[in-house]
C-alpha positions in Angstrom: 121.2 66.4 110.4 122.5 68.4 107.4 121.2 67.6 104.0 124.1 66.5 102.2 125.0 63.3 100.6 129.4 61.7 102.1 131.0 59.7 98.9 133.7 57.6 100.2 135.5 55.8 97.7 139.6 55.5 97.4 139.5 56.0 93.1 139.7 60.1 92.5 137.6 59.5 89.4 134.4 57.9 90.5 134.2 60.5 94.0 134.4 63.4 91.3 131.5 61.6 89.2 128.9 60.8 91.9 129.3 64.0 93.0 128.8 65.4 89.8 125.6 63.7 89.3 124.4 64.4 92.3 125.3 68.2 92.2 122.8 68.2 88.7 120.0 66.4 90.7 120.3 69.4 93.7 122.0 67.7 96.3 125.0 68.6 98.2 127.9 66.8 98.5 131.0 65.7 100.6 134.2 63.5 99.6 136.6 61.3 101.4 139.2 59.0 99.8 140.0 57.0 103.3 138.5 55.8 106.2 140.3 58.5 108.6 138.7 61.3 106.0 135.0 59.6 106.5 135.2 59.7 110.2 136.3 63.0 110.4 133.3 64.2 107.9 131.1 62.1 109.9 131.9 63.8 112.7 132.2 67.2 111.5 128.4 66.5 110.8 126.5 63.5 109.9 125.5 63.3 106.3 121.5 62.7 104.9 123.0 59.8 103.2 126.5 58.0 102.7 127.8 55.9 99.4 130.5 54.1 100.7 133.1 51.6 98.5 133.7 48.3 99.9 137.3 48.4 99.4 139.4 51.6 100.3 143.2 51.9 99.9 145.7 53.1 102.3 142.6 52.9 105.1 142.9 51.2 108.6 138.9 50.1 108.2 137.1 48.3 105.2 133.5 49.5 103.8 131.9 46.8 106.3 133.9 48.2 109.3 132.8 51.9 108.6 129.2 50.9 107.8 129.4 49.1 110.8 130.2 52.3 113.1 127.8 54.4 111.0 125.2 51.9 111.9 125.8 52.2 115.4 126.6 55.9 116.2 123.9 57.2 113.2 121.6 54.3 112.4 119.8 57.4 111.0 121.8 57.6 108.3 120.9 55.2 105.2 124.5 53.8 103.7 124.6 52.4 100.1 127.6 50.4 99.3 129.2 50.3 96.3 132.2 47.7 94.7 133.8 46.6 91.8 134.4 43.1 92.8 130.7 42.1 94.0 129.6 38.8 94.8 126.7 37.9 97.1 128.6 37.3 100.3 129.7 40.8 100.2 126.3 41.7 99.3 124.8 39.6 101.9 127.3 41.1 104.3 126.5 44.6 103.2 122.8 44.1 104.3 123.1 42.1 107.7 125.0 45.1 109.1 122.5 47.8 108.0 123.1 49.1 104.5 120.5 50.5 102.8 121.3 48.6 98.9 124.0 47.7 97.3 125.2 48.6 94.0 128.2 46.9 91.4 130.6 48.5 89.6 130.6 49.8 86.9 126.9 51.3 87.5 123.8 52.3 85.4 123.5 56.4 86.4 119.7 56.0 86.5 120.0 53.3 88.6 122.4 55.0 90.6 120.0 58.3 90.9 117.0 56.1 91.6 118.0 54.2 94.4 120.0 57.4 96.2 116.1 59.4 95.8 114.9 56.3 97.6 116.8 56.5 100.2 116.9 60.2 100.8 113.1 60.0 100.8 113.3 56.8 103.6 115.6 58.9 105.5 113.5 62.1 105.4 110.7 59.8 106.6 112.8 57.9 109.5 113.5 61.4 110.3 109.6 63.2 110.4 108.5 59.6 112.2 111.4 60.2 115.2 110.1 64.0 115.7 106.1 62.5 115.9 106.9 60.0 118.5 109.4 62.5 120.6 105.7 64.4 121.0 108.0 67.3 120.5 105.1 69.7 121.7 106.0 72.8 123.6 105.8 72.3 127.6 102.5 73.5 128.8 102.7 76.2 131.4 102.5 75.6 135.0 99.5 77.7 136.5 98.2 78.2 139.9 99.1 80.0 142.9 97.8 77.5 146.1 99.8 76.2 148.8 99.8 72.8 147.3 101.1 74.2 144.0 103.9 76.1 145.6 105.4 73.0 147.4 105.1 71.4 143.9 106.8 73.6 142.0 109.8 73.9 144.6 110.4 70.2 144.7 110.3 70.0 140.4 112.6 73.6 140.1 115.5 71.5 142.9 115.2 68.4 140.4 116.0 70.5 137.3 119.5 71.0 138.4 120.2 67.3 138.6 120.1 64.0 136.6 118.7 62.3 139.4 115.8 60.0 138.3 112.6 61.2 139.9 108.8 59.0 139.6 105.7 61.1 140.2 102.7 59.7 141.5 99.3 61.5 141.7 96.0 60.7 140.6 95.0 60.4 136.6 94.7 63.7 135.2 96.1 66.0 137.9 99.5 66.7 135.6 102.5 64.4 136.2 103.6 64.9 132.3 103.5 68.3 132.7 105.5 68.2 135.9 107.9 66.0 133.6 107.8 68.6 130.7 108.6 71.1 133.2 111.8 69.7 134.6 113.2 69.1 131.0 112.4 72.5 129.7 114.0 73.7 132.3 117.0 71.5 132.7 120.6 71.8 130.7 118.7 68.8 128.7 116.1 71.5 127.3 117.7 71.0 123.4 117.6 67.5 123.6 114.7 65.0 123.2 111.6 64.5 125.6 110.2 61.3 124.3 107.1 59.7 125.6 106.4 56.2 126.1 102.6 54.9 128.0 103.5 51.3 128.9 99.7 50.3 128.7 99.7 51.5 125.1 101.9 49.3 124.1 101.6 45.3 123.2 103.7 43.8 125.5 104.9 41.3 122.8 106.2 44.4 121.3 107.7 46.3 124.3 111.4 45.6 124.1 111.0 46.5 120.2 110.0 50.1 120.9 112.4 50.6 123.4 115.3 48.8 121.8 114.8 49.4 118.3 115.4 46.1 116.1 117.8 44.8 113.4 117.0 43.2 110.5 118.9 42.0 107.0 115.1 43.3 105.4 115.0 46.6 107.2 118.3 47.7 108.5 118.5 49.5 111.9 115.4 50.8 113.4 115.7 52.6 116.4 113.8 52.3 119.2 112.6 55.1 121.9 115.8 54.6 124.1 117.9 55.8 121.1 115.5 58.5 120.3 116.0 60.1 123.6 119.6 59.7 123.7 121.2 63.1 125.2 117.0 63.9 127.0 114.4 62.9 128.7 112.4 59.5 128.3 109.2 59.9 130.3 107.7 56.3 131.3 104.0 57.3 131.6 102.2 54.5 134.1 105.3 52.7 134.5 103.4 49.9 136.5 102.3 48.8 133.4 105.7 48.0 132.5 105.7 43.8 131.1 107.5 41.7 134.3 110.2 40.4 131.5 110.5 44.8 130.3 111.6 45.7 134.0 114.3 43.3 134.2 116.0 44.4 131.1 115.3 48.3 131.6 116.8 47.8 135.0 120.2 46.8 133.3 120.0 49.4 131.2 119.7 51.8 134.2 122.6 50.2 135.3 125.0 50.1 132.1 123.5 52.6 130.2 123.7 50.4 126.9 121.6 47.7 125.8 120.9 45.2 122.9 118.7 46.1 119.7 116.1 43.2 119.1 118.0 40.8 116.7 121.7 43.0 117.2 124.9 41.8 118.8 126.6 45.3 119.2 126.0 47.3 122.3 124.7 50.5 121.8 125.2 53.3 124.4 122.8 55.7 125.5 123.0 59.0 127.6 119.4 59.6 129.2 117.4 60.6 132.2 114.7 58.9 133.1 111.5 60.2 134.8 108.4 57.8 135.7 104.7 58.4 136.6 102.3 55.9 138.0 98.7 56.2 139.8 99.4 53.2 141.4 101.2 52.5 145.0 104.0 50.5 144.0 104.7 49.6 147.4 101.6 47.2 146.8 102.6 46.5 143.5 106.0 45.0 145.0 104.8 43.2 147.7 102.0 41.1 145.1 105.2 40.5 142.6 103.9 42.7 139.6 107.0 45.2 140.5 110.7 44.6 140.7 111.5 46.3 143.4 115.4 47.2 142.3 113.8 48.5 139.3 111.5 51.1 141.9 114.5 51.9 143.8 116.6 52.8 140.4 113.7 54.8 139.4 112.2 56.5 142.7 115.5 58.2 143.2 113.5 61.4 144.1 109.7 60.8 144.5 107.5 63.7 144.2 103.6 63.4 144.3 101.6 65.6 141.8 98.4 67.0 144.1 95.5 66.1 143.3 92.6 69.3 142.0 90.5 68.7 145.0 94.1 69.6 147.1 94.3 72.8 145.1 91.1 74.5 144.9 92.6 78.1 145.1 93.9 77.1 141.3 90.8 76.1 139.8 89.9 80.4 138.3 93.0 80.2 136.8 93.5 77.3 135.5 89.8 77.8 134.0 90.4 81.1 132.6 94.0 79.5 130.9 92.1 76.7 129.3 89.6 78.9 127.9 92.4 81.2 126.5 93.8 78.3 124.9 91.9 76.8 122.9 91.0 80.4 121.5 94.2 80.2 120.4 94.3 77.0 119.5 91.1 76.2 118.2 90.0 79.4 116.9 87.0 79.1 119.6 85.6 82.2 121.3 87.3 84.1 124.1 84.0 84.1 127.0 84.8 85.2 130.4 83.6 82.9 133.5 80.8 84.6 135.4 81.2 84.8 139.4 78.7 82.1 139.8 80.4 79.8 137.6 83.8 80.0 139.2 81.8 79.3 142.4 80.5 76.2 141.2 84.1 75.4 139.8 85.1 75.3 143.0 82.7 73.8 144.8 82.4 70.6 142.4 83.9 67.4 142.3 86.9 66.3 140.4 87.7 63.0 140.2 89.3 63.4 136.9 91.8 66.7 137.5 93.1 68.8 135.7 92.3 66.9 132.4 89.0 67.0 133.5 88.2 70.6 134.2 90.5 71.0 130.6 87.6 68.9 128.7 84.6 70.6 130.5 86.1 74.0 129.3 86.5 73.1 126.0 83.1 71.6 125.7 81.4 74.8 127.0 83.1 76.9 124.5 82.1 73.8 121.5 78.1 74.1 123.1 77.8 77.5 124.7 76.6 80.6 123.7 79.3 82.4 122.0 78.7 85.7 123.1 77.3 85.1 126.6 79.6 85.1 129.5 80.0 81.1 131.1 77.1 80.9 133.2 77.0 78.3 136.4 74.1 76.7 134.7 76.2 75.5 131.9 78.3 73.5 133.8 77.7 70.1 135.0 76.4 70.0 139.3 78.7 67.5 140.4 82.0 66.6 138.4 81.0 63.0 138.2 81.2 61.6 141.9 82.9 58.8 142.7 82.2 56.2 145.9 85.2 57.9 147.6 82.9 61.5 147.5 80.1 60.2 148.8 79.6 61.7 152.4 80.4 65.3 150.7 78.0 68.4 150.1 78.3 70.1 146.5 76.9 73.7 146.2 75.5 75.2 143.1 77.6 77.9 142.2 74.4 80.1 143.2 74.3 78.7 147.2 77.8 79.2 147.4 77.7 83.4 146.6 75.0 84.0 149.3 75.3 84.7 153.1 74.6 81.2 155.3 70.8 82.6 156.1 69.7 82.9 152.5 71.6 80.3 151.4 70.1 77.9 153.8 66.5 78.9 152.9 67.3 78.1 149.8 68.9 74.7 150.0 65.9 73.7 151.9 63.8 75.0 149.4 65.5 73.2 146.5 66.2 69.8 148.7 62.4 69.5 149.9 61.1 70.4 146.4 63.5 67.6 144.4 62.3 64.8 147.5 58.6 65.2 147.2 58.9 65.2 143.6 61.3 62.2 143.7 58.4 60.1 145.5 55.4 61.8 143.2 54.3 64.2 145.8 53.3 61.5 148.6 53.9 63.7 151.6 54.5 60.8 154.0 57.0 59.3 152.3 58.6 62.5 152.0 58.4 63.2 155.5 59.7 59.6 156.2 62.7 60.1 154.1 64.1 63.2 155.5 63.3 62.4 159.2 60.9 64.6 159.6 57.0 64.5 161.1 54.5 64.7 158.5 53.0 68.0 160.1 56.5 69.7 160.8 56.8 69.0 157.3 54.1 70.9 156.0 54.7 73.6 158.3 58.3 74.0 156.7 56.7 73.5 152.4 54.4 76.5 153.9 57.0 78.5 155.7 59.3 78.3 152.1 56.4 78.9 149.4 56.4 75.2 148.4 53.0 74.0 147.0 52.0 70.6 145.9 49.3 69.9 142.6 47.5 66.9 141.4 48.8 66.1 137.9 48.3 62.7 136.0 50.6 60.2 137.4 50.8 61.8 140.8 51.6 64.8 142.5 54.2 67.7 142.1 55.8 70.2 144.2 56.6 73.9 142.8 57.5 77.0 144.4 54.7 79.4 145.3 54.8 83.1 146.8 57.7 83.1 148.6 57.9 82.8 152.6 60.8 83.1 154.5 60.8 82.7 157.9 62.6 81.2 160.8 60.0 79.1 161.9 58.5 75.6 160.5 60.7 72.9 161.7 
């Protein structure tokens, strides 16, 4: 939006002295004596701000009828309307449609000045507020290399050539916003707006509000996230989240393109492609009535599921090293390198949480870690966080997972019977119960591996004496 300031009023003589004013306080200006002149500066470019007279001469439209299209194609835009025969129904008029004040003829200069500052500032502010919610940030890159990643990126690069809606599903944290980034940078809507809305962040009493925008007599037009996306993207993250009474209306909207503000009669149209994430089957979702089902087959035009980490293991290195370049960047923290042992435990641990989570665990090495060390297995957590759905699975210490099977089996066994017999205070017997083992093949195998148990108060503990490795014991 350019910074200047459209004066629309049919007497030669006031045109000439707003803009004069306004020329000494800095701004730029436009004139138009008709209503076919303001269109075409309108749409030439829409103006920071617009004085507009009620009354206009030799026009085919009125003040209200222009503010009224301004309202609705630039709701941006603040409007102050100006007259020389005011009353209050005018100036009631003036207000229900949108205007930002309303001022009689003849007018007080400082007044005049005042109230135009105001509103520039309130639409510099409407203006910085739009560009935070859009979450305007540059796409993150799309690293990796693994099978799972290849198929991935084929199915997003075929999308970016259409307008087809598209829902990706995937588990929390493995990347479906960054899938969505990915097919707006690189589709012909890459200029346009990728706006951002997570249905469980927002109060359902307040849902149609943020996506509608509202209108008011108090605060004019406020747009809502449908408008602000007009021409891009809007990206419904967790869309199963979506209020029953939301679906029904964004489904029309899918349908007509246009829609209602809260408290507005005019339709207002909108040009955007929608793309949808969710964790959730919706299948189930449908068939237990928390999901319209026209509203999944308007949106699930092309599905595409995000692979989880644990699919993509290959990846993990990279998508390591990246995250610790980053926020060197980014965060001024130091540049460390990942030592072999550590990328072997990478990629031997559990991920429930993705992506995300392997993001956070490289940023809190580089907060806690030694800054001038290279990352060291031992810094990193041993299993991820496991979930119920894990448990049946092995996780190797980065170490176990760099040695040949002999060694590393010696010293599994090593580690396992040490952490047991410690675990039940040194009591052999219940050791030996626990593992399935006989209490004398038992302490055959603690011999046969260097393991030693010692009285100490509160029981007894195991540590590792002179080493012993043999094939024998058990």
């Amino acid at each position: 939006m350019s910074g200047d300031i459209l004066i629309v009023d049919d007497e030669r003589d006031i045109r000439e002295l707003i803009s004069d004013i306004l020329q000494d306080e800095g701004h730029a200006t436009r004139l138009a004596s008709n209503s076919a002149e303001c269109l075409a500066r309108i749409a030439e470019s829409p103006p920071a701000l617009m004085i507009l007279d009620i009354w206009l001469k030799d026009s085919d439209m009125d003040g209200i009828d222009i503010l009224k299209l301004a309202r609705r194609d630039h709701p941006g835009v603040p409007v102050i309307i100006i007259s020389g025969h005011g009353n209050i129904e005018i100036a009631v008029a003036a207000m229900k449609q949108g205007a930002y004040d309303y001022i009689e003829k003849p007018f007080n200069i400082d007044q005049l000045t005042v109230v135009i500052n105001r509103a520039m500032e309130t639409s510099r502010l409407r203006r910085e507020n739009v560009q935070l919610r859009r979450r305007d940030a540059e796409p993150a890159e799309l690293i990796g290399g693994s099978a799972a990643f290849r198929a991935l990126k084929s199915q997003l690069d075929k999308v970016t050539k259409s307008n087809g809606r598209v829902m990706l599903t995937g588990p929390a944290g493995a990347g479906k916003e960054l899938a969505a980034r990915y097919i707006h940078a690189s589709s012909g809507r890459r200029d346009r707006p990728f706006v951002s809305i997570a249905a469980a962040s927002v109060d359902p009493e307040r849902m149609e509000e943020t996506l509608f925008g509202r209108e008011s007599p108090e605060r004019g037009i406020e747009q809502g996230l449908l408008e602000q996306a007009d021409g891009g993207v809007l990206y419904f993250d967790e869309v199963a989240d979506m209020p029953a009474g939301t679906q029904s209306k964004i489904l029309r909207v899918l349908v007509d393109q246009s829609f209602q503000r809260v408290g507005g009669t005019d339709k207002v149209r909108v040009d955007i492609r929608v793309i949808s994430s969710t964790t959730r089957d919706l299948n189930v979702e449908i068939a237990e009535g928390r999901f319209r089902q026209e509203l999944y087959h308007r949106l699930a035009v092309v599905p595409i599921e995000v692979p989880s980490l644990d699919e993509r293991r290959e990846d993990i290195p990279e998508l390591a090293r990246f995250f610790l370049r980053l926020f060197n960047r980014t965060q001024g923290l130091p540049l460390r390198n990942l030592g072999d042992e550590a990328v072997a435990q990478l990629q031997t641990m559990l991920w429930p949480g993705n992506v995300r989570q392997l993001k956070n665990m490289m940023e809190r090495v580089l907060i806690l870690g030694d800054s001038r060390a290279e990352i060291a297995a031992a810094e990193l957590p041993g299993t991820g966080g496991a979930t119920p759905e894990d448990e049946g699975r092995v996780v190797l210490a980065g170490s176990l997972a760099t040695l040949p099977l002999r060694e590393a089996r010696e010293l599994f066994e090593k580690e396992y019977l040490l952490t047991q017999i410690n675990r039940f205070g040194g009591n052999i017997s219940r050791t030996a119960n626990f593992v399935g083992m006989e209490r004398s093949a038992l302490h055959r195998k603690l011999k046969s591996l260097g393991v030693v148990t010692t009285s100490r108060p509160g029981g007894r503990v195991a540590s590792l004496g002179a080493p012993a490795f043999t094939e024998s014991g058990g």
